[in-house]
C-alpha positions as CSV (number, residue, x, y, z in Angstrom):
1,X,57.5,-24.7,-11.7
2,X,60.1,-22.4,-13.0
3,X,61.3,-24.7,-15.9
4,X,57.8,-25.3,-16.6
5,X,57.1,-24.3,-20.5
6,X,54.4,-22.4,-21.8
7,X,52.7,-22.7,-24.7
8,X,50.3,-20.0,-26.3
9,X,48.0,-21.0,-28.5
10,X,47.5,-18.9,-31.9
11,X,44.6,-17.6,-34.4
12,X,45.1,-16.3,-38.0
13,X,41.6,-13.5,-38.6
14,X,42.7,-13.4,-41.8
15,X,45.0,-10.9,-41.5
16,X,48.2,-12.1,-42.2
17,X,49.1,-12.1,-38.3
18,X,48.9,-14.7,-36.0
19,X,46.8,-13.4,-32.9
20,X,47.3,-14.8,-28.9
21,X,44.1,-17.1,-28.5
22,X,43.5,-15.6,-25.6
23,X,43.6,-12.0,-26.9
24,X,40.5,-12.7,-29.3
25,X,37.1,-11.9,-28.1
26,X,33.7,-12.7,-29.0
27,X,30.8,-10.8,-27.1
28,X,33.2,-10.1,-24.6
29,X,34.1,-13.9,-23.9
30,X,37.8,-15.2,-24.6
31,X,37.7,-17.5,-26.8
32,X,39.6,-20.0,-24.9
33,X,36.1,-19.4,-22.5
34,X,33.7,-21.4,-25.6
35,X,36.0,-24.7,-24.7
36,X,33.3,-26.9,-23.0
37,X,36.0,-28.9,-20.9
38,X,33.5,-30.9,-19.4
39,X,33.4,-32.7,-22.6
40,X,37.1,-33.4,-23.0
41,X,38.3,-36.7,-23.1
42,X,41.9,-38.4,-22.9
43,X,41.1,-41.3,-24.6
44,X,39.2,-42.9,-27.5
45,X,37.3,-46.4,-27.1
46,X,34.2,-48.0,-28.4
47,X,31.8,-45.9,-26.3
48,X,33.0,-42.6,-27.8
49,X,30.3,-40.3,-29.0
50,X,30.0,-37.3,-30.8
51,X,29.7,-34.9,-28.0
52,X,33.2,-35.5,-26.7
53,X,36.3,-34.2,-28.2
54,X,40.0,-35.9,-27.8
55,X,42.9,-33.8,-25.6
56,X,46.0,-32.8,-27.9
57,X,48.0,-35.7,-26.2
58,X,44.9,-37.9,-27.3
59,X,45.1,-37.6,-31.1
60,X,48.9,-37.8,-31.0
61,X,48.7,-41.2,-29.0
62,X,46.5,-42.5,-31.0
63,X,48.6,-42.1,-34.4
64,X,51.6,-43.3,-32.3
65,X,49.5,-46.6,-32.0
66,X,48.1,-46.4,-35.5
67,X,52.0,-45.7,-36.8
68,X,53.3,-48.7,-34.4
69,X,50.4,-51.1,-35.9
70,X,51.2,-50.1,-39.7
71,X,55.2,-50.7,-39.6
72,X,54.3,-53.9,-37.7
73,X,52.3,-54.7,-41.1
């Protein structure tokens, strides 16, 4: 675990400085806390809905498959 990276996640307030996600707090929560992970998905099909949301990874595999599809054009 010790070449493990870490990544930190930032918010601009307006500001002109970009905050630590995890340093910004509404009603006392983190706002990392509001993510409903439950409702996370990894991948996209035909029975997706519109109370899940796609993973990071997700998105980018899905334009790596949209991208292979288009130069195959």
């Amino acid at each position: 675990m010790a070449n493990e990276i870490e990544t930190i996640s930032y918010i601009n307030l307006g500001d002109g400085q970009n905050h630590p996600i995890d340093a910004v707090t509404l009603g006392g929560k983190a706002a990392t806390e509001f993510q409903d992970k439950s409702m996370l998905v990894t991948s996209i099909n035909s029975s997706s809905d519109d109370n899940h949301y796609p993973s990071a990874k997700c998105v980018y595999d899905e334009i790596g498959l949209i991208e292979a599809r288009l130069k195959a054009i």
